[in-house]
KOLPA-623237 format. One line per field, with one value per residue (C-alpha): residue number from 1; residue in one letter; x, y negated, z. Coordinates in steps of 0.05 Angstrom, whole numbers. Example, Ala and Ser with C-alpha at 12.3 -4.5 7.8 and 13.67 -1.06 7.14 Angstrom:
2
resi: c(1  2)
resn: c(A  S)
xx: c(246  273)
yy: c(90  21)
zz: c(156  143)
***
This chain:
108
resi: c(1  2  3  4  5  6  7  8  9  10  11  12  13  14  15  16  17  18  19  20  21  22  23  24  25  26  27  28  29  30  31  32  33  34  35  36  37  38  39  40  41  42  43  44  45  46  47  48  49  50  51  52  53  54  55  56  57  58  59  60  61  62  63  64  65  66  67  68  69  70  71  72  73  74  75  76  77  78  79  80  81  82  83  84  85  86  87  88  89  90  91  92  93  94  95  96  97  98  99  100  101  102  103  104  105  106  107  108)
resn: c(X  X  X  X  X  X  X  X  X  X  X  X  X  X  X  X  X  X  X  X  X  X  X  X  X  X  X  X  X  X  X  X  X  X  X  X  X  X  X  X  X  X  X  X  X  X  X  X  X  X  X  X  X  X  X  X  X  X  X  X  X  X  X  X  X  X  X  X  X  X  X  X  X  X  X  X  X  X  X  X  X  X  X  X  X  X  X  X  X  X  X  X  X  X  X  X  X  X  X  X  X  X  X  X  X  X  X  X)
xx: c(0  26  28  -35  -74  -85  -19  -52  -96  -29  -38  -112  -94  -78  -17  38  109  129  179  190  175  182  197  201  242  285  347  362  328  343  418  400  353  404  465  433  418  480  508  467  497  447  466  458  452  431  439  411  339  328  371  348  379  376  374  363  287  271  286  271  275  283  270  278  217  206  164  100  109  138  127  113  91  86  88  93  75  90  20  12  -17  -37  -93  -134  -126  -113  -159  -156  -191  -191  -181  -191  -127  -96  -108  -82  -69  -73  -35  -25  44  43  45  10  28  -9  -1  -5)
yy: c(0  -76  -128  -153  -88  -88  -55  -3  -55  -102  -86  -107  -174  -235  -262  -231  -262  -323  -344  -417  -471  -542  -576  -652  -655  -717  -723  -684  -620  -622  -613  -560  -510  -531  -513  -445  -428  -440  -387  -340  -346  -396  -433  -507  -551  -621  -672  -741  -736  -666  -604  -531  -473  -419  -344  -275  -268  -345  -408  -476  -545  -592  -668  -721  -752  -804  -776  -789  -748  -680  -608  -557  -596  -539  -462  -422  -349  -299  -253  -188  -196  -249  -291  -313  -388  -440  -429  -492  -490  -543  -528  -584  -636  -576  -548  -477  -478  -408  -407  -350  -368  -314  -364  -403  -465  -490  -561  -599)
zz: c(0  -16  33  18  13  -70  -93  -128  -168  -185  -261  -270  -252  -294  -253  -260  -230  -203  -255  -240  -171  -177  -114  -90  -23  6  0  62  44  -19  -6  41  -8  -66  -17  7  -67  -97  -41  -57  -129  -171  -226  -221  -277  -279  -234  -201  -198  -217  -212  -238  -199  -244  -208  -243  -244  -234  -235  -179  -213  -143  -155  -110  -76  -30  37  14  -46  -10  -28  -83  -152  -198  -203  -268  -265  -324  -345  -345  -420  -463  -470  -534  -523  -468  -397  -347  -277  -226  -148  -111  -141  -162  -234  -258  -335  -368  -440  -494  -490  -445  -380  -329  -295  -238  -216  -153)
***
């Protein structure tokens, strides 16, 4: 069984992977994640106000944000097969956008 009880019934959904996280920390935190990632052997590129650090199965693009701005902006998923054209739903300020490029993005 999976941590949340459905490991069995992984396949039959949409989601697949976490492939990509886009985060906006200050300055402080930011050197801290992008510190701890290049350790655990992450490729940086970039630099200034955005930095991707690059790792075998994903990838985390951290920007710089002021404190009013903080947190996770955007998470891409891979699918588990593709869709027929472009699904968008709306959560609250959130919106999760479905694409038959074989991905999904959903925003904050």
């Amino acid at each position: 069984m999976g941590k949340i009880g459905l490991w069995d019934k992984r396949n039959e959904f949409l989601l697949k992977d976490v492939t990509a996280i886009e985060l906006a920390l200050d300055s402080a935190l930011r050197k801290q994640l992008l510190d701890l990632l290049q350790g655990f052997g992450y490729q940086m590129t970039g630099s200034g106000a955005m930095v991707v650090a690059t790792g075998p199965e994903n990838r985390l693009m951290v920007t710089a944000a002021d404190m009013g701005s903080l947190g996770i902006r955007r998470v891409t998923f891979s699918l588990q097969r593709s869709v027929a054209g472009e699904m968008r739903q709306s959560f609250g300020r959130s919106s999760l956008l479905v694409s038959p490029r074989d991905e999904a993005v959903w925003s904050f």
